[in-house]
PDB file of N, CA, C, O and CB in Angstrom:
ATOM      1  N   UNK A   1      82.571  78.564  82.653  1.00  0.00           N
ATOM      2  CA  UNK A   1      81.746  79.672  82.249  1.00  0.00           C
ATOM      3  C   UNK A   1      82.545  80.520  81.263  1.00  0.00           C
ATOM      4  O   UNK A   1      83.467  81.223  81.676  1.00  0.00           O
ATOM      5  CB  UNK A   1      81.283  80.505  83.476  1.00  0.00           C
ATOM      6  N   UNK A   2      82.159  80.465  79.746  1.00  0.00           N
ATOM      7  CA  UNK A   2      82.682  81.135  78.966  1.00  0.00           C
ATOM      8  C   UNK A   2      82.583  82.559  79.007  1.00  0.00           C
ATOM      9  O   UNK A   2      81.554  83.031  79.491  1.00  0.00           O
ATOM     10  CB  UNK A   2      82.369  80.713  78.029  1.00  0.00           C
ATOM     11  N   UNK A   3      83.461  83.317  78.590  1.00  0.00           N
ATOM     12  CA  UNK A   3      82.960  85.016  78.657  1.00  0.00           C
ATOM     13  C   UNK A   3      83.202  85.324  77.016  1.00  0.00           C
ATOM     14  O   UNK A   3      84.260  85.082  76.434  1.00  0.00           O
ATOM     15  CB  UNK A   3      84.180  86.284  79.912  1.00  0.00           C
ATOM     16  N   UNK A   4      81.971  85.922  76.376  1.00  0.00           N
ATOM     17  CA  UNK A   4      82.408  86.572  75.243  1.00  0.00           C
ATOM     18  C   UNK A   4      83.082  87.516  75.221  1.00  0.00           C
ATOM     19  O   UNK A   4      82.717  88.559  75.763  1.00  0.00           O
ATOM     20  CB  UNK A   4      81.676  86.871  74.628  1.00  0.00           C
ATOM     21  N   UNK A   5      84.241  87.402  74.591  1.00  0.00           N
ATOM     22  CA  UNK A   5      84.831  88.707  74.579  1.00  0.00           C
ATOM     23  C   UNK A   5      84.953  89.994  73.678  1.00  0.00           C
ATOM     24  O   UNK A   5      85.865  90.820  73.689  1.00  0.00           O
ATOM     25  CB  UNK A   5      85.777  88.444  74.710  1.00  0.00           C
ATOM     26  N   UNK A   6      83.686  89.966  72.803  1.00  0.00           N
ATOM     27  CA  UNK A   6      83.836  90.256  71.601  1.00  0.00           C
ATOM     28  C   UNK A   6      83.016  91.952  72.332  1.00  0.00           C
ATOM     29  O   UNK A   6      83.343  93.124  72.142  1.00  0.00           O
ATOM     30  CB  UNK A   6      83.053  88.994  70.236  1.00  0.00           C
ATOM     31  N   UNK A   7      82.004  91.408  73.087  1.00  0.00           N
ATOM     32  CA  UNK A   7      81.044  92.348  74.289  1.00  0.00           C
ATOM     33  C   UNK A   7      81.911  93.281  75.322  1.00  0.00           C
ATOM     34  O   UNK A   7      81.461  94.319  75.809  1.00  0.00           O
ATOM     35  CB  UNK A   7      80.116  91.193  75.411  1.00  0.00           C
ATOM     36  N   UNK A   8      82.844  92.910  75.510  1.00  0.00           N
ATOM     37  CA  UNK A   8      83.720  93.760  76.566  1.00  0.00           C
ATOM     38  C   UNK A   8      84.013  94.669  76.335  1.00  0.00           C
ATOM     39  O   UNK A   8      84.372  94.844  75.170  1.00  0.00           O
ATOM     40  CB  UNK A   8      84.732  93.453  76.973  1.00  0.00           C
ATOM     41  N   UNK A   9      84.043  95.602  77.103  1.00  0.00           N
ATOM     42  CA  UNK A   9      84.325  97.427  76.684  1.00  0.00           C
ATOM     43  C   UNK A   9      85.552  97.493  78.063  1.00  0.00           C
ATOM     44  O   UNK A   9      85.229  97.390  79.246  1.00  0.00           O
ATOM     45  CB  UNK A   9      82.340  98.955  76.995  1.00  0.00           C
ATOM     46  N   UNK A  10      87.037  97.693  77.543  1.00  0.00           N
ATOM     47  CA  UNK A  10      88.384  97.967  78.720  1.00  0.00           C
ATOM     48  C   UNK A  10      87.951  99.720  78.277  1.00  0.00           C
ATOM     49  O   UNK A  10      87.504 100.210  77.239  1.00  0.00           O
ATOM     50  CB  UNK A  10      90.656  97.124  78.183  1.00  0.00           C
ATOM     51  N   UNK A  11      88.323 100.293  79.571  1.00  0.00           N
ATOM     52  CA  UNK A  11      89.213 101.378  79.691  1.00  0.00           C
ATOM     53  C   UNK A  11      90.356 101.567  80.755  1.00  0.00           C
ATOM     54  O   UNK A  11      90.434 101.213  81.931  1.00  0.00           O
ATOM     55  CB  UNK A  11      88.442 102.363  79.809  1.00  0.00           C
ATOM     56  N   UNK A  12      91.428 102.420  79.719  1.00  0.00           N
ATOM     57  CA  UNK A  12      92.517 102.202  80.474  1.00  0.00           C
ATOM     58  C   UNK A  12      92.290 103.519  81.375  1.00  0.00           C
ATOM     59  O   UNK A  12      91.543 104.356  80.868  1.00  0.00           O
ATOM     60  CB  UNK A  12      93.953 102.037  79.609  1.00  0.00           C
ATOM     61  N   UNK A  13      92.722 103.757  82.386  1.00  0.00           N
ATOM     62  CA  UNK A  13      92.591 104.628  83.632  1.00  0.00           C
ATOM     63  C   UNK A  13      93.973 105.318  84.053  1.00  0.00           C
ATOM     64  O   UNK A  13      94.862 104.601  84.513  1.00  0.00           O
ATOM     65  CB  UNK A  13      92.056 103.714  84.866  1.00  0.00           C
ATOM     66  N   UNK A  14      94.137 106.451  83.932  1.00  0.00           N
ATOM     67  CA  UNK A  14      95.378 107.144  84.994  1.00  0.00           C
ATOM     68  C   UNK A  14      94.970 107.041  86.126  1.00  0.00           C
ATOM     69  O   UNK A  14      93.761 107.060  86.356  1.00  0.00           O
ATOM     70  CB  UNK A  14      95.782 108.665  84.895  1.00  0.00           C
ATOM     71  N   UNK A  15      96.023 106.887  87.234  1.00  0.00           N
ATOM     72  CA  UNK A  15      96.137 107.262  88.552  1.00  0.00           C
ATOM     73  C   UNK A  15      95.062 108.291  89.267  1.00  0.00           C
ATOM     74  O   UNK A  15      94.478 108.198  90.347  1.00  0.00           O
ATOM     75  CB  UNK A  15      97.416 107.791  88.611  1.00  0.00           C
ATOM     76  N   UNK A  16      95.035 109.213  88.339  1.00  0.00           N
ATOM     77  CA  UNK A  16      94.684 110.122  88.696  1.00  0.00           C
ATOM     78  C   UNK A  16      93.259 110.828  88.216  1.00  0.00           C
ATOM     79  O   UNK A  16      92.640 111.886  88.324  1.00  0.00           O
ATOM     80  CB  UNK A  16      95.656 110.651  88.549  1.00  0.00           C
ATOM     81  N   UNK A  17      93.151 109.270  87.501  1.00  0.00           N
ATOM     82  CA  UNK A  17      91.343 109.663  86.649  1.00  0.00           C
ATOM     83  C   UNK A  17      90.141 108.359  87.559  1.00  0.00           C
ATOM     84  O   UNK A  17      88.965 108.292  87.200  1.00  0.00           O
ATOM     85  CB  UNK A  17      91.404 109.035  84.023  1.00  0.00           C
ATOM     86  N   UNK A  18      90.541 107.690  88.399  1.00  0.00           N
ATOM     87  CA  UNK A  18      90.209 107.246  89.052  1.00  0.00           C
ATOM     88  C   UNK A  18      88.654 107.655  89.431  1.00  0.00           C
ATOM     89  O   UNK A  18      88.223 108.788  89.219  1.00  0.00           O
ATOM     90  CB  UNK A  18      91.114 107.290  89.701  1.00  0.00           C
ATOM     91  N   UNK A  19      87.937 106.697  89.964  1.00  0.00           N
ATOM     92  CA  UNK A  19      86.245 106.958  90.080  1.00  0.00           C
ATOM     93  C   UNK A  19      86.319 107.321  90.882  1.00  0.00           C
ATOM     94  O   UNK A  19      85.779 108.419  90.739  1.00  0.00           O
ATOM     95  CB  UNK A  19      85.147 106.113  90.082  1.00  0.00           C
ATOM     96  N   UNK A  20      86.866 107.196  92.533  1.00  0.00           N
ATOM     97  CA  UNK A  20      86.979 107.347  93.910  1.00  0.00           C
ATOM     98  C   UNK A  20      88.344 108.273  94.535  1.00  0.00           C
ATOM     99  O   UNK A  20      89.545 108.103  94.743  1.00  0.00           O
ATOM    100  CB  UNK A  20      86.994 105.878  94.413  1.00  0.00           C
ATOM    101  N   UNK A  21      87.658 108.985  94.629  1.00  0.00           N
ATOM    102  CA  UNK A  21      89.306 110.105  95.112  1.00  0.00           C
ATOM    103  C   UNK A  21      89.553 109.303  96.440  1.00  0.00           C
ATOM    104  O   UNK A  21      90.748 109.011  96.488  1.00  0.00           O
ATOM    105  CB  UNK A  21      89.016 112.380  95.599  1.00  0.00           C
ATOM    106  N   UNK A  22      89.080 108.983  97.195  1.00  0.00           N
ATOM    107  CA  UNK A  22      89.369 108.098  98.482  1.00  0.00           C
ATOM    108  C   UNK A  22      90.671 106.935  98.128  1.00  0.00           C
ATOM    109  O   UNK A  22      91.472 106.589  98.996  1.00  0.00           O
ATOM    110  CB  UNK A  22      87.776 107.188  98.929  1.00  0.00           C
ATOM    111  N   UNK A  23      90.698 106.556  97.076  1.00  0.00           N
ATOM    112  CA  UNK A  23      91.626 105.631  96.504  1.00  0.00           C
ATOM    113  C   UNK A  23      92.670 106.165  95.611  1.00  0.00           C
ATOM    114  O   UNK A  23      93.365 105.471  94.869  1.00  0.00           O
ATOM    115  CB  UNK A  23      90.929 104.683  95.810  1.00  0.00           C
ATOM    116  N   UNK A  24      92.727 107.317  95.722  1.00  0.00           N
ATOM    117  CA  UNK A  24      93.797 107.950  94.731  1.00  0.00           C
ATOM    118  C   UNK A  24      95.587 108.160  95.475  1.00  0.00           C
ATOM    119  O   UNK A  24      96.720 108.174  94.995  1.00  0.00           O
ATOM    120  CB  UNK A  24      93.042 109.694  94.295  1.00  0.00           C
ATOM    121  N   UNK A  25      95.207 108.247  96.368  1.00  0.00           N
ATOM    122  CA  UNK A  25      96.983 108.053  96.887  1.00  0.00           C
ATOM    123  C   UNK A  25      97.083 106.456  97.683  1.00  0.00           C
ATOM    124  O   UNK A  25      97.850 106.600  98.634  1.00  0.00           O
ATOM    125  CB  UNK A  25      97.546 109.599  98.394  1.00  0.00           C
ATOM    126  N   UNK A  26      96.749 105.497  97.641  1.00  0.00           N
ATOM    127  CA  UNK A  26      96.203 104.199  97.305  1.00  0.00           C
ATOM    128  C   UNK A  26      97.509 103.893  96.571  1.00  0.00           C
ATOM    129  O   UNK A  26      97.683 104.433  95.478  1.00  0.00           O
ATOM    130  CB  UNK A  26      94.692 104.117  96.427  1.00  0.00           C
ATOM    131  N   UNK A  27      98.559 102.977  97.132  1.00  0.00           N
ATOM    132  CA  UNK A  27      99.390 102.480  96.673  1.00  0.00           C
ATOM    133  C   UNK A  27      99.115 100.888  96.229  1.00  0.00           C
ATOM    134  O   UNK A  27      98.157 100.426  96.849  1.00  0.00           O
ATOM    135  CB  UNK A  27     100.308 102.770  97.504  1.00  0.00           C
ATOM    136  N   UNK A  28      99.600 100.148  95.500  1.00  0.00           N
ATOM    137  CA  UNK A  28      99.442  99.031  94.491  1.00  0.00           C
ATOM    138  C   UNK A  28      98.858  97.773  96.296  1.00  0.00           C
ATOM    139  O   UNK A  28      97.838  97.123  96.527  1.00  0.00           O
ATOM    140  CB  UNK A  28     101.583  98.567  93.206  1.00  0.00           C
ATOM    141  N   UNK A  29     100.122  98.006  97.096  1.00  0.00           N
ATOM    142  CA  UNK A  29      99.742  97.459  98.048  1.00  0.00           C
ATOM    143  C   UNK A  29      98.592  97.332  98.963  1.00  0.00           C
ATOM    144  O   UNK A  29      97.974  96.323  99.302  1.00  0.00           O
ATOM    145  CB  UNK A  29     100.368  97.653  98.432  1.00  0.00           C
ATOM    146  N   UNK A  30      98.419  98.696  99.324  1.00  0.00           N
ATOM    147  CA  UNK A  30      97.217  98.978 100.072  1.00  0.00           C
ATOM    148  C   UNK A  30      95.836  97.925  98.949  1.00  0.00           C
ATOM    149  O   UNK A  30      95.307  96.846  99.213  1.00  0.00           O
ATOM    150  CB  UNK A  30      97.006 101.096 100.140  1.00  0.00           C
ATOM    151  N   UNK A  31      95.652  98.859  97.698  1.00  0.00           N
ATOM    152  CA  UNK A  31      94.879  98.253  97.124  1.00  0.00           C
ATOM    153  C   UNK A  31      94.439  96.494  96.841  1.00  0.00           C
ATOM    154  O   UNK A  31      93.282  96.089  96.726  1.00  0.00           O
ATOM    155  CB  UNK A  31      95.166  98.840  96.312  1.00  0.00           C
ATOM    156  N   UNK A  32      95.735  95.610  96.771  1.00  0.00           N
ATOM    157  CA  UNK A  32      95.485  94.354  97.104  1.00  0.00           C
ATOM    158  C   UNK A  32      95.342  94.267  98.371  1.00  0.00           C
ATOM    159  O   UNK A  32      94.246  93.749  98.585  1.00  0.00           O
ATOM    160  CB  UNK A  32      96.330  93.531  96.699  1.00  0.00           C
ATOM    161  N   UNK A  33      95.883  94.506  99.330  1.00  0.00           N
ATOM    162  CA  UNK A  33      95.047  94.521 100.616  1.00  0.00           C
ATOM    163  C   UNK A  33      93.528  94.528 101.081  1.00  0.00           C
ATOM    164  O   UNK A  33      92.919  93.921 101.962  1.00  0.00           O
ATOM    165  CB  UNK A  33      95.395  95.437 101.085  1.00  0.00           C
ATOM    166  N   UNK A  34      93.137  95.557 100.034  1.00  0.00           N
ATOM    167  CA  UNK A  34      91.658  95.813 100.304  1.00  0.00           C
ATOM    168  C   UNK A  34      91.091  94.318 100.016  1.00  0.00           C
ATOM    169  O   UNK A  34      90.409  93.678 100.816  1.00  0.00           O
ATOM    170  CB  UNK A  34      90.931  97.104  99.240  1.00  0.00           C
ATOM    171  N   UNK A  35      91.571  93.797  98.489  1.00  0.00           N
ATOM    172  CA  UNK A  35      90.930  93.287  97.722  1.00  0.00           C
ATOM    173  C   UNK A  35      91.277  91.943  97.999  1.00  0.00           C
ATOM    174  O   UNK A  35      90.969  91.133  97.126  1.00  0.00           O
ATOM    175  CB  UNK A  35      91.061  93.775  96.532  1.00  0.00           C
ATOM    176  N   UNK A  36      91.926  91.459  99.153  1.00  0.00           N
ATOM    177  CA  UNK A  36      92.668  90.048  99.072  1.00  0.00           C
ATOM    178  C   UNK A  36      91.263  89.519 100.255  1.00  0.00           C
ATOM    179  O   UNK A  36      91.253  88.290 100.174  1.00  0.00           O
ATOM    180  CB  UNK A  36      94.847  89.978  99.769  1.00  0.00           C
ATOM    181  N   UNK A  37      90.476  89.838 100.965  1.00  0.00           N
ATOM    182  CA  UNK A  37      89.654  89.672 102.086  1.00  0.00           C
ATOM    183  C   UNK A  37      88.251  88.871 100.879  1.00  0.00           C
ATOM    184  O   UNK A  37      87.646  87.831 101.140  1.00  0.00           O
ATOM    185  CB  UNK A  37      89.305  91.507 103.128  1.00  0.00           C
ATOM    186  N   UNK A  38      88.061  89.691  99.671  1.00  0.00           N
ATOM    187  CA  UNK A  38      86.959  89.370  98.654  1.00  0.00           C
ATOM    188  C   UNK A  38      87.330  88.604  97.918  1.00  0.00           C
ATOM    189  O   UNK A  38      86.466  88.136  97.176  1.00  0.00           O
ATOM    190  CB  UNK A  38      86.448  90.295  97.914  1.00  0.00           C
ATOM    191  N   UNK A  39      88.483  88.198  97.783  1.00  0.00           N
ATOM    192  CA  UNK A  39      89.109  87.001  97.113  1.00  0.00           C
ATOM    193  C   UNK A  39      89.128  85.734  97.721  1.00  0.00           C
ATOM    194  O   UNK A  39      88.942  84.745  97.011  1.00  0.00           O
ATOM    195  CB  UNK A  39      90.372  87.234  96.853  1.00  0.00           C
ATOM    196  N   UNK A  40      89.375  85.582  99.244  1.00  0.00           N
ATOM    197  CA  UNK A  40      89.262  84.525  99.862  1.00  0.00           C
ATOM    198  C   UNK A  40      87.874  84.083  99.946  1.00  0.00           C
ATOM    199  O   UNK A  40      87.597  82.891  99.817  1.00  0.00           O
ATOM    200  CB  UNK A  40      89.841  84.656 100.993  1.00  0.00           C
ATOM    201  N   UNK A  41      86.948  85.013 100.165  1.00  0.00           N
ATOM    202  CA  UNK A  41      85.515  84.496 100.198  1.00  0.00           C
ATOM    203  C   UNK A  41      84.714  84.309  98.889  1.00  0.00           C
ATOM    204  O   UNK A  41      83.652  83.694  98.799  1.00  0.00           O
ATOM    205  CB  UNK A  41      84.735  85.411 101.009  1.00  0.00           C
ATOM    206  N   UNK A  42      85.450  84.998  97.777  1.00  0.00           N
ATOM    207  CA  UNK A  42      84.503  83.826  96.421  1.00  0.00           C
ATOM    208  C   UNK A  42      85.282  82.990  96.733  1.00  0.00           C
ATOM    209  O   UNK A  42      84.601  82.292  97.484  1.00  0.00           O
ATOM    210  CB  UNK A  42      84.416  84.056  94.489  1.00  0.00           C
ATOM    211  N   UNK A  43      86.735  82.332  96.670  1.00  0.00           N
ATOM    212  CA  UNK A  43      87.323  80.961  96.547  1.00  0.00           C
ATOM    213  C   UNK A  43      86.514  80.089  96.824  1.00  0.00           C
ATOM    214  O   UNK A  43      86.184  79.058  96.238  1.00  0.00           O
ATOM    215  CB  UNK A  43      88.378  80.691  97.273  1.00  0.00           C
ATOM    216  N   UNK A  44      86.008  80.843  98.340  1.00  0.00           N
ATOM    217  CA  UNK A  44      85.136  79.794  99.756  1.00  0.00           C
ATOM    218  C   UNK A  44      84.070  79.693  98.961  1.00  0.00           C
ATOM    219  O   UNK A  44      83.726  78.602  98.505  1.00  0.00           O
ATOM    220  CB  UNK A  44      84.647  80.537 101.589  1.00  0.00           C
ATOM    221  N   UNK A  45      83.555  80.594  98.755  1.00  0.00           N
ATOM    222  CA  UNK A  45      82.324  80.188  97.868  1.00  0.00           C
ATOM    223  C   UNK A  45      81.961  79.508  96.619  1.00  0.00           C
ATOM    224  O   UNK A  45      80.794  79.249  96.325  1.00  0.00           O
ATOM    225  CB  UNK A  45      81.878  81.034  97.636  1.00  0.00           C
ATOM    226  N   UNK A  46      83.085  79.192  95.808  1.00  0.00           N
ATOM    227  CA  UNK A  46      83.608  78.554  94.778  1.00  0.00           C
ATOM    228  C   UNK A  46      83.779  77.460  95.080  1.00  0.00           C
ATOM    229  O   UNK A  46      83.615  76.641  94.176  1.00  0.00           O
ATOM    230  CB  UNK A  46      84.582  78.977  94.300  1.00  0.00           C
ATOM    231  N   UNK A  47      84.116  77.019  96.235  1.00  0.00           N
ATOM    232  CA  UNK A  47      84.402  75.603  96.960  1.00  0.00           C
ATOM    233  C   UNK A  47      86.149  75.385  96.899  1.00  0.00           C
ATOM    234  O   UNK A  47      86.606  74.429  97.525  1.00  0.00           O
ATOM    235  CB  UNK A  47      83.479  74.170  95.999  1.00  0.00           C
ATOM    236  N   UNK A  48      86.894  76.101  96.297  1.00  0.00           N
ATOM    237  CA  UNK A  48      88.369  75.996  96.787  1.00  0.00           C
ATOM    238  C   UNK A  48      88.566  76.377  97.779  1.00  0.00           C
ATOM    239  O   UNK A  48      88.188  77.349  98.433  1.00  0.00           O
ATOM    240  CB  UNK A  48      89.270  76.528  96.190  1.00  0.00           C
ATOM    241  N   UNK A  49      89.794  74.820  98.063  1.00  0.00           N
ATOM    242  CA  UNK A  49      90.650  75.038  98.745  1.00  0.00           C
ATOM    243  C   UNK A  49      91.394  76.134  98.861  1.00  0.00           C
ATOM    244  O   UNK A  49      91.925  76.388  97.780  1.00  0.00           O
ATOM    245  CB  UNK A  49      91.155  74.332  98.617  1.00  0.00           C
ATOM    246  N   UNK A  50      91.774  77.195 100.023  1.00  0.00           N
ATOM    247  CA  UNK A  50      91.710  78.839  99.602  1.00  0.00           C
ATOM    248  C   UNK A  50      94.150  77.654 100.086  1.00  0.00           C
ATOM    249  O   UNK A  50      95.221  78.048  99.625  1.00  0.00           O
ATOM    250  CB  UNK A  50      90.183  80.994 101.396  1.00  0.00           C
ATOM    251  N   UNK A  51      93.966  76.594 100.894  1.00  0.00           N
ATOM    252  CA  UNK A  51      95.134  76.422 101.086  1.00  0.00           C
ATOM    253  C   UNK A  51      96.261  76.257  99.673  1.00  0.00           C
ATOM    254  O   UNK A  51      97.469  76.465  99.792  1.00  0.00           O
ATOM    255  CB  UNK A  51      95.029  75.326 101.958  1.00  0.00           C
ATOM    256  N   UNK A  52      95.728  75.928  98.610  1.00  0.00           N
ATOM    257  CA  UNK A  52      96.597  75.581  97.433  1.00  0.00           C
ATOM    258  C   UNK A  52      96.423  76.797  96.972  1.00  0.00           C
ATOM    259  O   UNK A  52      97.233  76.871  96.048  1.00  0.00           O
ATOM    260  CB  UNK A  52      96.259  74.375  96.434  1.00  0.00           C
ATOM    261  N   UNK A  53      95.966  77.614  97.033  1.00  0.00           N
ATOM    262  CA  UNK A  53      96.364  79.253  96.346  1.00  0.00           C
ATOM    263  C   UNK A  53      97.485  79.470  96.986  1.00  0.00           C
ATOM    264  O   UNK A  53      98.463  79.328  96.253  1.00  0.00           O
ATOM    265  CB  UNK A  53      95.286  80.663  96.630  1.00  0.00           C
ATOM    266  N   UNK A  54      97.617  79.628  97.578  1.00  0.00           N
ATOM    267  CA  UNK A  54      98.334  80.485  98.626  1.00  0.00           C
ATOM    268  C   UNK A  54      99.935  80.328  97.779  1.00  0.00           C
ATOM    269  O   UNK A  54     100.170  79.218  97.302  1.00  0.00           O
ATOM    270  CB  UNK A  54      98.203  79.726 100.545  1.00  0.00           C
ATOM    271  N   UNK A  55     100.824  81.254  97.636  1.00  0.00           N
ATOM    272  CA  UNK A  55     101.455  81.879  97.140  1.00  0.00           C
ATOM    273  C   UNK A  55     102.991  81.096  98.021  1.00  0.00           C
ATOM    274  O   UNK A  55     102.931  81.119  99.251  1.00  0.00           O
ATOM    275  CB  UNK A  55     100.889  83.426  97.229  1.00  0.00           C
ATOM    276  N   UNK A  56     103.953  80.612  97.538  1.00  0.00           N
ATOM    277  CA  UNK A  56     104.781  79.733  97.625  1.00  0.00           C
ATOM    278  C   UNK A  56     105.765  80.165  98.560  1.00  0.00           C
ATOM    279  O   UNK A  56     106.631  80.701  97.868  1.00  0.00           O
ATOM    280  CB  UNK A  56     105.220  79.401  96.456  1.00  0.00           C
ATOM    281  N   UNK A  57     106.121  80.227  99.818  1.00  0.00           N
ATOM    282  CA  UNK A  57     107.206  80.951 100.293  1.00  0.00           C
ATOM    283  C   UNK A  57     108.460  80.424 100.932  1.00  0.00           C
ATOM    284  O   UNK A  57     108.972  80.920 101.936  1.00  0.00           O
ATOM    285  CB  UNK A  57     106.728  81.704 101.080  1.00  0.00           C
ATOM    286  N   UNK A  58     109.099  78.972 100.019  1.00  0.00           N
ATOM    287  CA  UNK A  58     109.885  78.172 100.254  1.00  0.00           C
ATOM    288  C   UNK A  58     110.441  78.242  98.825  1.00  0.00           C
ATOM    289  O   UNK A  58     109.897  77.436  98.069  1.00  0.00           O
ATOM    290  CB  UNK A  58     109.375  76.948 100.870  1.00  0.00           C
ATOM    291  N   UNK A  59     111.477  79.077  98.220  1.00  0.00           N
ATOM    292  CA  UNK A  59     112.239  79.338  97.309  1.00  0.00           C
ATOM    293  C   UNK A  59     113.619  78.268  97.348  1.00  0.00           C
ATOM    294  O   UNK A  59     114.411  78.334  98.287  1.00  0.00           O
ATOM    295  CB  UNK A  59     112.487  80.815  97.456  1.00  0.00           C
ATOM    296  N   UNK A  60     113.757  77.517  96.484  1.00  0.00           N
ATOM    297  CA  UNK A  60     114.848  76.804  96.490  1.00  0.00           C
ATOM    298  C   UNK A  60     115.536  77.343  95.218  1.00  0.00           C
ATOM    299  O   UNK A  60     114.982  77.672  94.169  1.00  0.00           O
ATOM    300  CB  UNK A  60     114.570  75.298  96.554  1.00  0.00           C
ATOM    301  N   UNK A  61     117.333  77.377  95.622  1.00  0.00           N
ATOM    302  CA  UNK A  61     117.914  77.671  94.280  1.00  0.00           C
ATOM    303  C   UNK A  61     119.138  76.917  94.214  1.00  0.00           C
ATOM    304  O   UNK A  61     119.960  77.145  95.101  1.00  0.00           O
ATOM    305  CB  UNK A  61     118.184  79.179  94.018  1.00  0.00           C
ATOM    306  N   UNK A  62     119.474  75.889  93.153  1.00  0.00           N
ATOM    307  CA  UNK A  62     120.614  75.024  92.836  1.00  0.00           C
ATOM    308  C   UNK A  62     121.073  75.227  92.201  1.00  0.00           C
ATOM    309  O   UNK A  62     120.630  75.494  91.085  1.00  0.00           O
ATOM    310  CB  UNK A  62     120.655  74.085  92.632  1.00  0.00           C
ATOM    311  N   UNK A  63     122.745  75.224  92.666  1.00  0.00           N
ATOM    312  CA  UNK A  63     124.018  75.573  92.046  1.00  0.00           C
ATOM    313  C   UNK A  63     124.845  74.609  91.751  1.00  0.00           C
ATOM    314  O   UNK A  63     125.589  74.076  92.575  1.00  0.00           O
ATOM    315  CB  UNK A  63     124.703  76.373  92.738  1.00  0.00           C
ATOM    316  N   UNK A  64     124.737  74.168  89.946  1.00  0.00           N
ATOM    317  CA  UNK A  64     125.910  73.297  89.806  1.00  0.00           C
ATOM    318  C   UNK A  64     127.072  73.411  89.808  1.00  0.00           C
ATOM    319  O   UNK A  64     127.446  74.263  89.001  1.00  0.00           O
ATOM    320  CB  UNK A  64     125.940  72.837  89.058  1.00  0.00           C
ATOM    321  N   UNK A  65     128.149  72.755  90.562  1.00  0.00           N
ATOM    322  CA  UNK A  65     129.119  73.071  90.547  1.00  0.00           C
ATOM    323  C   UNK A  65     129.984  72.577  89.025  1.00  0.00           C
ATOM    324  O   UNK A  65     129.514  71.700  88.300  1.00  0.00           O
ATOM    325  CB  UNK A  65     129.487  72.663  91.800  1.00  0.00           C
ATOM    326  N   UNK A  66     130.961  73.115  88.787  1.00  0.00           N
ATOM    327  CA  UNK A  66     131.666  72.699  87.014  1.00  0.00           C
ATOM    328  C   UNK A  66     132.450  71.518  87.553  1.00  0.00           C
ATOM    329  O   UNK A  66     132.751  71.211  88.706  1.00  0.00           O
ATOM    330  CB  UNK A  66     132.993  74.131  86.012  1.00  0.00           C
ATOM    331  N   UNK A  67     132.705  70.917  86.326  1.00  0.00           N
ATOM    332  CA  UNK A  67     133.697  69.648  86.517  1.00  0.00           C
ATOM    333  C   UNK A  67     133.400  68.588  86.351  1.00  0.00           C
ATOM    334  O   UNK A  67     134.218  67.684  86.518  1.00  0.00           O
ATOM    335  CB  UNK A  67     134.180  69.436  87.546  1.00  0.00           C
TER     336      UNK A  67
END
């Protein structure tokens, strides 16, 4: 599904110009919090697998040794 982008109207927003004062001391966290519950259910509804999103939490890091 293409989106024209030529039609799009951004505005950028302060903290503190916000639509909802309820969300104004609303830290970055809280806010994905809200928003991570409506994300899993379009996926579902999208038909993804919500398991291959899911965010990697087995970090490997290799150190060559010289010589």
């Amino acid at each position: 599904m293409a989106v024209n982008r030529k039609n799009l109207r951004v505005r950028v927003l302060e903290r503190h110009e916000g639509f909802d004062d309820d969300l104004k001391d609303a830290t970055p966290a809280d806010r994905i919090a809200m928003v991570w519950p409506l994300t899993v259910d379009v996926w579902a509804f999208m038909g993804y697998d919500i398991a291959q999103y899911r965010l990697s939490r087995h970090i490997v890091r290799v150190i060559h040794r010289e010589g």
